[in-house]
Every structure is written in C-alpha cells, then in structure tokens.
C-alpha positions in Angstrom: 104.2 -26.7 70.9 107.9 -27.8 70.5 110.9 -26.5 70.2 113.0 -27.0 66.8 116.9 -26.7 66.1 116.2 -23.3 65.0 114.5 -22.3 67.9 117.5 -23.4 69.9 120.2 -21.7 67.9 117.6 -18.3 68.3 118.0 -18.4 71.6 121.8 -19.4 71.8 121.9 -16.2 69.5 120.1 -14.3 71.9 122.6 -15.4 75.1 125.4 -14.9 73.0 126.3 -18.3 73.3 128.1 -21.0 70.9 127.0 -24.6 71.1 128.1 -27.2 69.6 125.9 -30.0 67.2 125.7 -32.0 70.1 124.3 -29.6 72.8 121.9 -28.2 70.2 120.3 -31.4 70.0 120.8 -32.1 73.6 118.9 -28.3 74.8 116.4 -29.2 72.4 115.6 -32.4 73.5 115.8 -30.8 77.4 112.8 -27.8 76.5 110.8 -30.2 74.6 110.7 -32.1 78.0 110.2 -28.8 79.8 107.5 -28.0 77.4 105.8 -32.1 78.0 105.7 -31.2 82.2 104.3 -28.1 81.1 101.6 -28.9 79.3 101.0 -32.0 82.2 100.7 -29.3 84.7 97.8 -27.2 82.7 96.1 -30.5 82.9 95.8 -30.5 86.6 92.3 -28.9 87.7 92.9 -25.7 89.9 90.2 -24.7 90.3 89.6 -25.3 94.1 93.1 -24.0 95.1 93.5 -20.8 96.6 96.7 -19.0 95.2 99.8 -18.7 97.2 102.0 -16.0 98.1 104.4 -18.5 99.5 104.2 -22.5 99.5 105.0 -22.8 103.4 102.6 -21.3 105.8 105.3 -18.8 107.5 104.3 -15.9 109.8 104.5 -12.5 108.3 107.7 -10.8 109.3 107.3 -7.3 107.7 108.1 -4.6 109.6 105.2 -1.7 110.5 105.0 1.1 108.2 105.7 4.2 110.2 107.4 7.4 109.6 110.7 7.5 111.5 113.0 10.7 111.6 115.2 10.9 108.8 118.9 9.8 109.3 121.3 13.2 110.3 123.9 13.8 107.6 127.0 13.4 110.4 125.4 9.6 110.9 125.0 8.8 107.3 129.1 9.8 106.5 130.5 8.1 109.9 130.9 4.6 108.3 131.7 6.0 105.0 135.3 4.8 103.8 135.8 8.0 102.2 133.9 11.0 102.7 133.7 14.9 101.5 131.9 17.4 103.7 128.2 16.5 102.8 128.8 13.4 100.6 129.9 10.4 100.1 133.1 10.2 97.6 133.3 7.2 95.5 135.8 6.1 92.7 135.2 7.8 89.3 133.7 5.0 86.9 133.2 7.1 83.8 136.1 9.1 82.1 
C-alpha cells in the first residue's frame, strides 16, 4: 500500500487545508515512509508478548469505587462566579 498525490490532496480536502506542489509531494513522500515502518512493525513476531495497558510498569493509582454522599446544593454554588438561587448562571452562547 502507498499513498498517491491524490490520496494526499483527499485528505488535505478533508482538513480543509491548502498545500502547495511542494508539500504534496513532501506529505506524500512522509506517509509512504509511515506506511514502510508500518508494514516493518507487522513483521515483528508477537506472539509471545503479553499486551500492555501502559509501557512502564507503574502502580495502579485509581481511586476505590464507593458511594459517597452527594455534594449539598449551598457547596456546589459557593465557588461559583455567578450564581442564581439553585443554579449556576453562565453567559448566553446561543441568540
């Protein structure tokens, strides 16, 4: 597999992006190399490797899972730049 001129101005299209001759030929040249390490790394025989969650053994820092009391409405609104009665009053973004 390899990527063609066409492919690249497809995906310009896509990003709504305008390149020039030059860096057609350039992000073409830079997948097709993308696409070569790619196809190197399928090579490699996996079969003996455990998958990974993370690539550094690092202790798990999650939190338990336990039901807490739910937050009070007077605690929720005290940080609150700007607040009305029950909720939380926020500039309008839709006209």
């Amino acid at each position: 597999m390899s990527v063609t001129r066409d492919d690249v101005k497809y995906m310009a299209n896509l990003a709504r992006l305008r390149l020039t001759e030059s860096e057609i030929d350039m992000y073409q040249k830079d997948m097709n190399k993308i696409l070569e390490y790619m196809e190197q790394l399928n090579q490699v025989n996996t079969d003996d490797v455990e998958p990974l969650e993370h690539v550094l053994e690092l202790p798990a820092r999650y939190r338990p899972d336990t039901a807490e009391p739910p937050l009070q409405h007077e605690d929720a609104l005290k940080n609150a730049p700007d607040a009305d009665s029950d909720y939380f009053r926020v500039p309008r973004v839709i006209d």
